[in-house]
C-alpha positions in Angstrom: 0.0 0.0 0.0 1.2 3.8 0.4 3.7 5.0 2.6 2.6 7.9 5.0 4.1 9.0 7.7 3.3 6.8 10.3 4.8 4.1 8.4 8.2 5.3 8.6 10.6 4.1 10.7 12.5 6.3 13.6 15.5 6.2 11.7 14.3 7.4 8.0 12.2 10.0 10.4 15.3 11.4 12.2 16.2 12.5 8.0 13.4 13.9 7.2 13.6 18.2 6.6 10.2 18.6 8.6 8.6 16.1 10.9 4.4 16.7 11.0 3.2 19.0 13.7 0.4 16.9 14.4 -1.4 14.8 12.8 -5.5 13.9 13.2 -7.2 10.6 12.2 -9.6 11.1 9.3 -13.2 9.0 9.1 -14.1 8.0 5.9 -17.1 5.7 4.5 -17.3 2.4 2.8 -17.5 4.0 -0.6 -14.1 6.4 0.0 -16.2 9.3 -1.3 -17.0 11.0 1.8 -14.1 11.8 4.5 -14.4 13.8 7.7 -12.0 14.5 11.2 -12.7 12.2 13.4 -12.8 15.0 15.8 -14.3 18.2 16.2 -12.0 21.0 17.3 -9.1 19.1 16.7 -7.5 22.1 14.8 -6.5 24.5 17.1 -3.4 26.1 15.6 -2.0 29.2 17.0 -2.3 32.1 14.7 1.4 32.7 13.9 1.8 29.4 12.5 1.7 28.2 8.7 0.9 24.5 8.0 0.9 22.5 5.1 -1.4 19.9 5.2 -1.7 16.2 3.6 -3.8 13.8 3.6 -2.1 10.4 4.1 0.8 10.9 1.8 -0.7 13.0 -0.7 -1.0 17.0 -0.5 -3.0 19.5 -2.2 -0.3 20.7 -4.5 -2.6 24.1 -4.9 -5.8 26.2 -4.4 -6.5 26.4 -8.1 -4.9 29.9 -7.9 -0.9 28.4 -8.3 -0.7 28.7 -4.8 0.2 25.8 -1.6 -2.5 25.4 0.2 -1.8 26.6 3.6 -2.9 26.5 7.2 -2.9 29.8 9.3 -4.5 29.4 12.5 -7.8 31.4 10.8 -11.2 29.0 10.0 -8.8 26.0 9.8 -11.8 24.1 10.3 -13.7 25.2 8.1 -10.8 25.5 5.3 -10.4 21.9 6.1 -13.5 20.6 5.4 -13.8 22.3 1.8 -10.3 20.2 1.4 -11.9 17.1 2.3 -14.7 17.5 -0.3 -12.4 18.7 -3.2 -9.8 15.2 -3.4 -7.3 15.5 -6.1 -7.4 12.4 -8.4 -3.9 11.5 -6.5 -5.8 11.5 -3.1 -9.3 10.2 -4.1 -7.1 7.1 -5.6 -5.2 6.5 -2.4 -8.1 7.1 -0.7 -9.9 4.5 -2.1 -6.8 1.9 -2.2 -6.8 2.7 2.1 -10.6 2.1 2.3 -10.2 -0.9 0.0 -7.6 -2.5 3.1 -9.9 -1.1 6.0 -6.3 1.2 6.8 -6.6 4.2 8.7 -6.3 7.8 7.4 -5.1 10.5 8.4 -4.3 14.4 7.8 -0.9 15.2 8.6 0.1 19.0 8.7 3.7 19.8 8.4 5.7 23.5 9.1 5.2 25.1 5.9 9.1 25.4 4.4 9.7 27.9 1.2 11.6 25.6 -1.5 11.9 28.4 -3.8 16.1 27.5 -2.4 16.1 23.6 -2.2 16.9 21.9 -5.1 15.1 18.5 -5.5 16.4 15.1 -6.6 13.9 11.8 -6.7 15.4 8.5 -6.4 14.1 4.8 -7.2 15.8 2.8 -4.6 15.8 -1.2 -5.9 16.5 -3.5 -2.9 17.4 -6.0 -4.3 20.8 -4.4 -5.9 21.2 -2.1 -3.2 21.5 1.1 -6.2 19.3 4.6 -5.9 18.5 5.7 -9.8 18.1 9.5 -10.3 14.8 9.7 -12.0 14.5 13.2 -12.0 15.9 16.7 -10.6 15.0 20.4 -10.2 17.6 22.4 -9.5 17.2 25.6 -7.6 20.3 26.2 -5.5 22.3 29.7 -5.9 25.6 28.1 -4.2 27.8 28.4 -7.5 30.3 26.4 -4.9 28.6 22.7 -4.1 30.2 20.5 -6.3 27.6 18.4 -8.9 29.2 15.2 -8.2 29.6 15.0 -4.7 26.1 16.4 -4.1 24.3 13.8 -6.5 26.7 11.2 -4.3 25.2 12.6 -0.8 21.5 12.5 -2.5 22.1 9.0 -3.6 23.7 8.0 -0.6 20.2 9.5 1.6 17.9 8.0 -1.0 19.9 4.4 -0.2 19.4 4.5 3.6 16.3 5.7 3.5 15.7 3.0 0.6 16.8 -0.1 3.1 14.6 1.0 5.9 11.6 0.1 4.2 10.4 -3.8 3.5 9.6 -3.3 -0.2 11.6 -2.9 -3.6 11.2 -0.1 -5.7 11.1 2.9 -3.2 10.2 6.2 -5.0 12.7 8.9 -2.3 13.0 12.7 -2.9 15.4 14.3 -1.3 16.4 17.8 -0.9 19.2 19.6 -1.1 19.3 23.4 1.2 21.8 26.2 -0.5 23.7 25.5 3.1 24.4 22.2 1.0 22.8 19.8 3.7 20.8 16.8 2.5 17.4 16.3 4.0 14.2 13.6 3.1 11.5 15.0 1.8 9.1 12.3 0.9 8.7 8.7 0.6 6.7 6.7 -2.1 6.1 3.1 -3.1 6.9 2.3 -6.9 4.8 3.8 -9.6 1.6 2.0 -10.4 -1.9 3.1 -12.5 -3.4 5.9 -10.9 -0.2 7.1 -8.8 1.4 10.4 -9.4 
């Protein structure tokens, strides 16, 4: 199945460039059309805060406007809820696969990080030979100074431990790279199948 957040281990956590705030369970019904919180005022974030949120491991990548979707403390409930009715296909697909194995769901909201400066590399990690495969890369950094090659060797190296934590071949890992020219997780995926993005 998909790999959110609470199926990572301690150790692929600990290298991750922004653990969840919190996270709230989600009830959905048999037919994966119609989600909810579990709980009612469950979303009490303090105003000077800015969240990103996701549902299991997918987000809503904007608000139709080219913007992230963002939480700031104001009508989170309420901004929530809209969410909830308005699934990308990405999320109504996982959703489904999640109702489909009677799994739990849940929203996950993260510190909101500006990656206007991180460049980002995504890895297939194969288990079986041990190698990370660059499958693709946006590159975004201003430090003229990080040398290419050791940097794609750090990212590879990260998308290979992270890789060998999980019990599965395949492992879609994107990893970040700051202008500082440290390495941090940013996601973790399962391999590609119909309907995935």
């Amino acid at each position: 199945m998909f790999l959110e957040f609470s199926d990572w281990p301690p150790s692929v956590v600990d290298l991750c460039m922004a653990p969840p705030v919190f996270s709230l369970p989600v009830a959905y019904c048999s037919d994966g059309e119609t989600i909810r919180l579990s709980a009612e005022g469950a979303l009490d974030i303090a105003s000077d805060s800015l969240l990103f949120p996701k549902l299991g491991p997918k987000s809503w990548r904007d608000d139709g406007r080219l913007r992230p979707v963002l939480l700031d403390g104001r009508d989170n409930e309420q901004v929530v809820a809209s969410l909830l009715c308005a699934l990308s296909p990405q999320q109504a697909y996982t959703t489904r696969n999640i109702v489909e194995n009677d799994a739990p769901l849940f929203l996950y909201l993260f510190p909101w990080i500006d990656f206007t400066t991180i460049s980002e590399f995504r890895f297939r990690y194969l288990k079986r030979t041990g190698t990370a495969r660059l499958l693709s890369q946006i590159n975004r950094t201003t430090n003229r100074l990080v040398d290419k090659a050791q940097t794609m060797t750090r990212c590879a190296a990260l998308s290979k431990k992270v890789g060998a934590a999980f019990d599965r071949d395949g492992i879609v890992v994107d990893v970040g790279l700051r202008p500082t020219g440290d390495v941090r997780l940013i996601e973790v995926n399962p391999a590609r199948t119909r309907g995935w993005d």
